[in-house]
Structures are given as structure tokens and as C-alpha cells.
N, C-alpha and C positions, 0 to 999 in steps of 0.2 A: 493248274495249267502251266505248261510249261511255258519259260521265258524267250521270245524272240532272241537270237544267236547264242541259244545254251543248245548243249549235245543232245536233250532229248529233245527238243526243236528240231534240228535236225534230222531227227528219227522219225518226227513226223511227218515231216515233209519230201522223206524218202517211199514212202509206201506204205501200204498197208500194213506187209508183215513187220514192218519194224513201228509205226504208229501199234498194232496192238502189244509191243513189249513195252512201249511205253505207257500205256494204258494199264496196263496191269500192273505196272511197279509206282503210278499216279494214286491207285486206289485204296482206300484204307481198308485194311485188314477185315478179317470177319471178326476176329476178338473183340479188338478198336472200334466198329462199328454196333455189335451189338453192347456194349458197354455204354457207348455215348447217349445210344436211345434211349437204354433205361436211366440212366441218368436223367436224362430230359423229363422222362416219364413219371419218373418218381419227385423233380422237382418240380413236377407242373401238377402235382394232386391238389385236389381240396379235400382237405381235413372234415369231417364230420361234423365238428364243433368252430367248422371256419367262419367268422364273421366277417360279412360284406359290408361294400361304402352303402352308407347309408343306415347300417344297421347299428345296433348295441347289442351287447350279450344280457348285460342288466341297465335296461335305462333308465328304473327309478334310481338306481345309484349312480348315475354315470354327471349330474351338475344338477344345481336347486335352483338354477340361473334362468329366467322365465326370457329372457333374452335370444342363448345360446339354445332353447330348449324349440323357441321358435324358428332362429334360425336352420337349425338342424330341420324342423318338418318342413321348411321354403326347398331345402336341397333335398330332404325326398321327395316332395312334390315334381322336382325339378328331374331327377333319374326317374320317376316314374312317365315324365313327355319323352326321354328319352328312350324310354323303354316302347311307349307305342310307335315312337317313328322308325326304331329298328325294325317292331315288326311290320310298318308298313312299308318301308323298305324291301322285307325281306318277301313280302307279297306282289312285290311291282317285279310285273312280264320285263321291263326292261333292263332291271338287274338279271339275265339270262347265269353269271357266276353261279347265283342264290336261288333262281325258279328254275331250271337247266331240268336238263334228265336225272342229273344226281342228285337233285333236292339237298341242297346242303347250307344251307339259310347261317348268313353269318349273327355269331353266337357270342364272340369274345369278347366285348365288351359290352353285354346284356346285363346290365346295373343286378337283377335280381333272380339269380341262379330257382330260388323257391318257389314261384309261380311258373316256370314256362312248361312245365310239366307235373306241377300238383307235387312233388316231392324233394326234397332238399339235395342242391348238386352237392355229392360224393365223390370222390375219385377224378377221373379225365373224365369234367363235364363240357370242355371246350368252351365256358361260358362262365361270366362272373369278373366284379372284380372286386377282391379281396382288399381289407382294411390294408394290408401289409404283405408286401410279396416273398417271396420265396426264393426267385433266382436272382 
């Protein structure tokens, strides 16, 4: 957006036809923009073999520590309350965002990508959170 007393300020504030030259010289490219998205795209995947909070990959081998072994199931206990008040959230008429026409129920911080649909989030699940991020 252009800065209050800069020349294409100016331009905006002259008219239309000189507002859409500056609009078009404001906008990022088609190259620049399809670039950024896949970028985005490809650093927002989940890996196949992503492990989630709360998960292990091998957790016989992961500590022999009766301690740390209970505390780890207190904090899946604990994403799993989190997990039902998302979805009761996302069933309440008054979050209108999430029960709208568009049905689009928020998902991104949904502790456990493997149950919300019976199959392990792949790719752009919009949902999950990973032991370790990516971007």
C-alpha cells in the first residue's frame, strides 16, 4: 500500500485511472505469486511417516523411565480433552465461521490428524501438530 505523501499516493488520490496504474505496478507478479504458494504448499505438507505431539514412532524404545512414560500418557490424556472441545466447538450454531454455509470446521490445531477421518493426515491435511515443524 502505498505511503501517505509518496508519488503513487498521489496517483491514488487523483482518480481512478491513475489509482489502477498504481494497482497494477502494487501487485505481485503471476511468476512471484505462483511460486510463493507452492512454497507455502510444499512446506505446509505432512510427511506420511509424520509423527504428532503426543505420539512416538517406537515407544518401547523411546525411555524405560515409569515416570516420564506416565507423564507422557497425562499429556495424551490431556490433547485428547482438547480434541473433544475442538469438536464441540466446531458443532456450536454460534461459532457461525465453523457451522456457516461453508462448513469449514477449524482443524489446525486438532492434536490427532489419525482419528478425524479413520486415515492418517497425508499431504495439506489443514490439521495436526507435528512433533517439529517445517517452516
Amino acid at each position: 500500500m502505498p505511503e501517505p505523501g509518496s508519488k503513487e499516493y498521489a496517483m491514488l488520490e487523483a482518480g481512478q485511472e491513475e489509482a489502477d496504474k498504481v494497482f497494477i505496478r502494487t501487485i505481485t507478479s503471476q511468476f512471484q505469486t505462483i511460486l510463493g504458494i507452492s512454497l507455502i504448499e510444499i512446506l505446509s505438507k505432512h510427511a506420511s511417516d509424520e509423527v504428532y505431539l503426543g505420539e512416538r514412532d517406537e515407544p518401547e524404545r523411546w525411555t524405560s523411565d515409569a515416570r516420564a512414560i506416565e507423564a507422557f500418557k497425562r499429556f495424551g490424556s490431556r490433547l485428547l480433552e482438547i480434541e473433544d472441545r475442538i469438536v464441540k466447538m466446531n458443532n456450536d450454531p454460534a461459532f457461525k465461521n465453523r457451522t456457516g454455509p461453508v462448513k469449514m470446521p477449524y482443524m489446525l490445531l486438532y492434536p490427532n490428524t489419525s482419528d478425524a477421518d479413520g486415515t492418517k493426515g497425508v499431504g495439506l491435511t489443514a490439521m495436526g501438530i507435528p512433533n517439529s515443524i517445517s517452516i
